[in-house]
N, C-alpha and C positions, 0 to 999 in steps of 0.2 A: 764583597770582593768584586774586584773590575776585574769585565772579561768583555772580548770584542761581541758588540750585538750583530751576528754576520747578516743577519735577516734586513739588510739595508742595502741603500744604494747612493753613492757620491756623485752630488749632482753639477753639471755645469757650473752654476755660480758659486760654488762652494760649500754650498748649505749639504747637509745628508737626509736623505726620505729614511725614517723608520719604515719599513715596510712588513712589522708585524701585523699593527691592530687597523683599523679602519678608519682610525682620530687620524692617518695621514700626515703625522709630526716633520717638516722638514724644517729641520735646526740648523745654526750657525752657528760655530766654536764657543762652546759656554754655555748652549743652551741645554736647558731638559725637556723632554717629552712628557704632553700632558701626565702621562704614567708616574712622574716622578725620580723614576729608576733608568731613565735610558736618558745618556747626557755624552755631546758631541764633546772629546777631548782630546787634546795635538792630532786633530782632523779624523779621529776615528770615533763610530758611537759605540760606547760602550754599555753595558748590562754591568750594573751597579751593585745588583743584589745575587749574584754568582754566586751558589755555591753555602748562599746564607738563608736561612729557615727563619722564620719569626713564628711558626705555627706549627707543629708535628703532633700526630696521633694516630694510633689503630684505633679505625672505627667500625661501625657496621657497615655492607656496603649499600644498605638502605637508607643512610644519614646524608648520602651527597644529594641528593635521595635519587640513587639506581635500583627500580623495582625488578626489573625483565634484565638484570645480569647478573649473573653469578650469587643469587638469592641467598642470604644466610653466613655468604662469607663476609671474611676483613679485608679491609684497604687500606695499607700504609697509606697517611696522608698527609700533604704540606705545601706550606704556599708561602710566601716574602712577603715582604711590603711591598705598598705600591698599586695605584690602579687606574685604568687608563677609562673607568667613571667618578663620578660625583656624586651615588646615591644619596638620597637624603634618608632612606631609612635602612641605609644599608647595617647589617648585625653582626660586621669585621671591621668598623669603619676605625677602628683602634690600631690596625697593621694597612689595613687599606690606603686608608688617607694618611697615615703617618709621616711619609718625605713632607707632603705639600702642606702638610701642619706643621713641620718641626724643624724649617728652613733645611731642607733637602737631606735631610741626614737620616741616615742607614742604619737600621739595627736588625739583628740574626745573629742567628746560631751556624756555626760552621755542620756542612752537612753534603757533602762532596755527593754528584751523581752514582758513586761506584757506593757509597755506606749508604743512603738511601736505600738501596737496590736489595744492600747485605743485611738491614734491621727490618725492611721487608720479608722478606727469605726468614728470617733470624723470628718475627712473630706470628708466621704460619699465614700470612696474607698469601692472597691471588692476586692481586692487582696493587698499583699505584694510584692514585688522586691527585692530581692538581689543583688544589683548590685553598681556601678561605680566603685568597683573594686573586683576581681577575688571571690568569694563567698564561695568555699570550703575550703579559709584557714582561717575564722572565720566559721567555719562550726558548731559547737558549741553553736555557740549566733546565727547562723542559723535557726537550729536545736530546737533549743526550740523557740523562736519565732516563728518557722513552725507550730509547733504540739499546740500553743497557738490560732496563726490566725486560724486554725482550725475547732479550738474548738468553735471561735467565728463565725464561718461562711464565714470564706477570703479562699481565695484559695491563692496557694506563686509562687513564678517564680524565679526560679534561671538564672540572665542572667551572661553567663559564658565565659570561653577559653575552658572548656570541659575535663578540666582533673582529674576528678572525679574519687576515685578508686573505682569499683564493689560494695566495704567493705559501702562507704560513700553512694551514689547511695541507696542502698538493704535499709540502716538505713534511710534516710530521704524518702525514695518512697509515703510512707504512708501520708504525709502532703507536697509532691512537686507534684503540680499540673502540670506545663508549665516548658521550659527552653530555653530560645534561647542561642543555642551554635554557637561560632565564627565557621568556616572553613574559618583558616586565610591565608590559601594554598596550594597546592596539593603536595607540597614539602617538603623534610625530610631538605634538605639546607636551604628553607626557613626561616622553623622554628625552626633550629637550632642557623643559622646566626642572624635573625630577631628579633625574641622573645624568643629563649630560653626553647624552649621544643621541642616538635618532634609531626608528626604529627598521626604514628599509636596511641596514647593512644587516641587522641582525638575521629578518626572514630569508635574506638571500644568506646568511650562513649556512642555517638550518636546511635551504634545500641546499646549496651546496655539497656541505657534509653527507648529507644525508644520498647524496649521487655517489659518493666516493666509496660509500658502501663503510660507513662511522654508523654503530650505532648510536641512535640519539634517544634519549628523552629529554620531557620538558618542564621548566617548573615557573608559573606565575603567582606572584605575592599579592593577593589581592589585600587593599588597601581600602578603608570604607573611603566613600566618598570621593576616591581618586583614578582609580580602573574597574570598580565594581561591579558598573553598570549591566543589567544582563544586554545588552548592545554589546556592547565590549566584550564581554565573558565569549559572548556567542560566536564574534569575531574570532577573536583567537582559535577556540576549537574548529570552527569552520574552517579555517585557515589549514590547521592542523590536519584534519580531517580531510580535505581536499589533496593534500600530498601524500598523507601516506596515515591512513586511520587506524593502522597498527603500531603507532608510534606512541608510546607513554604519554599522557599528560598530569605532572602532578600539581595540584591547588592546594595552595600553603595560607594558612594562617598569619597576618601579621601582628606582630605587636608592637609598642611603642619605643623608636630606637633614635639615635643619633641622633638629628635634626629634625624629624618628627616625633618628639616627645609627645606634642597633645593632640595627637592624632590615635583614638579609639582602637582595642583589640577588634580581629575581624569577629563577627558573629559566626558561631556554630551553623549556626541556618543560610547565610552565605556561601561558606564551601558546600552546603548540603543542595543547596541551588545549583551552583558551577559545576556540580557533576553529574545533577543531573540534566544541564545543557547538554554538557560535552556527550553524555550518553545519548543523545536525543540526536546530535547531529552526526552518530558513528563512528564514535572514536569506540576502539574496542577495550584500552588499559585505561583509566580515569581513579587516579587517586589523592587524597587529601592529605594534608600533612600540620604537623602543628599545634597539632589535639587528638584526644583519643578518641577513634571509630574505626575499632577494629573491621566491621561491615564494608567501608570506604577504603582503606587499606590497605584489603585483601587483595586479593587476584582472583577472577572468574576465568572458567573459561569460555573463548568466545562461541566455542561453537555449541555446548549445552548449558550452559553458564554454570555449572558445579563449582564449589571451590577448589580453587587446586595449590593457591599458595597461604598460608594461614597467617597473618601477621597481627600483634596485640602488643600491649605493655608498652615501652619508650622505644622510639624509634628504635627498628633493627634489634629491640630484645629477644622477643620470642615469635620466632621464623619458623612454619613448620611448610616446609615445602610436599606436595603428595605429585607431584608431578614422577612421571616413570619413563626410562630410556631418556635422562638429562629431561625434554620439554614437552612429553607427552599427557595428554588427561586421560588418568587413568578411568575416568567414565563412561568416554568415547573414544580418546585417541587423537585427536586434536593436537596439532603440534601447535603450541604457542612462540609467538616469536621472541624474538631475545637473543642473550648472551647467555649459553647453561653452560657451559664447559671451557 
């Protein structure tokens, strides 16, 4: 369904600035935005995929993967076609890339911000997700759906690539609670070659947000042979580590998707490497994803390293949180950071 993309701006020579994502689309009557779903029509840009779902589920809220928020509950979760990258190993590229494969055309399920909000409520979830595909370019049908869960009592989680402009960010802050952003690689060739954006807009999301007082986690897909490198791994965490070393970082397993078909599952002993960089240069939450280690996808806590959140089985199965007073170690007392309540 078409609905005004308001997060724009009508420019002198007639073109229109999208002014969600950081791809900077300024169209002429008729065009679409690299996204697919935002397209200039009788001089307005409109949001294509209003109000339409290509994706709904109650999940764990460990599956976006949010470890440090709201541990053990569900996430009403959904997301449109449409995306404003180009992954090549991206593992939505079925709703994702869908307009720009199937000469621009839209498909979903009707699913209004107000029923969203009420089969939320209706399956005992805490929260909203934006997600299985890129969230800012339905920003929109986001955006009020945010400001609705709300009002109801949900907190919302943007899970993102992180190319949010300042403009988009400043507007939803107020009703985005959480946001796990990609860091899909420490390289500008990366994700130029790879997905199709660049990686300074992202790191300046992540501080961004991360000023606006969002909480954030992080998640990188390591890739053999592509981001692997312990240079690279190192970088990122550094990175991480350098702004704010209580910030999540999860390291995910890839496997063979989309466009890299013959491209090797990650090894076991690769993630088993990248955390323990990220552990070495001070990140205090480092966890793995992808594969089973229940050990890596616990929770420690920082201050006498005890266990304090117990996680095993398929993602988000079997959660056993020991924390006390919402975020406390009941060892020492330790308040961990996060989203408990």
């Amino acid at each position: 369904m078409s609905h005004l993309a308001w997060l724009s701006t009508k420019l002198d020579d007639g073109r229109i600035a999208c002014e969600a994502c950081n791809q900077h689309c300024k169209l002429h009557e008729g065009e679409y935005g690299i996204c697919g779903i935002r397209k200039v029509e009788n001089g307005e840009l409109l949001l294509l995929t209003y109000g339409l779902a290509a994706a709904v589920n109650v999940d764990p809220v460990e599956k976006k993967p949010m470890f440090n928020f709201l541990p053990g509950s569900s996430v009403f979760s959904f997301g449109t076609v449409g995306c404003n990258f180009s992954c090549k190993f991206c593992q939505n590229a079925d709703i994702s890339q869908y307009p720009k494969e199937h000469d621009h055309k839209i498909v979903g399920h009707p699913l209004s911000p107000q029923r969203a909000v009420a089969k939320a409520l209706e399956y005992g979830c805490q929260s909203i997700a934006y997600t299985y595909n890129e969230p800012v370019v339905f920003f929109e049908y986001t955006y009020d759906t945010a400001k609705l869960a709300h009002e109801a009592g949900l907190k919302n989680i943007y899970v993102t690539s992180g190319y949010e402009t300042h403009k988009a960010i400043d507007t939803i802050a107020p009703y985005l609670d959480g946001m796990n952003i990609d860091i899909k690689g420490y390289s500008q060739s990366f994700y130029k070659d790879i997905c199709g954006g660049s990686l300074k807009p992202v790191l300046d999301t992540i501080e961004y947000a991360h000023k606006k007082g969002i909480w954030i986690e992080t998640t990188t897909l390591l890739i053999p042979g592509y981001n692997d490198s312990d240079e690279e791994i190192r970088a990122i965490a550094q990175f991480q580590a350098d702004l704010d070393p209580t910030m999540p970082w999860h390291i995910s397993a890839f496997h063979p998707m989309y466009k890299m078909q013959d491209v090797q599952r990650t090894p076991p002993a690769t993630l088993r490497r990248a955390y323990d960089i990220g552990k070495e240069v001070g990140l205090h939450y480092v966890y793995v994803g992808n594969i089973d280690d229940e050990a890596r996808e616990s929770t420690y806590c920082p201050g006498c390293h005890a266990l304090v959140i117990d996680r095993h089985g398929h993602i988000g199965q079997y959660v056993t949180n020991h924390l006390v007073n919402k975020n406390s170690c009941p060892s020492c007392g330790y308040k961990l950071h996060g989203i408990w309540q």
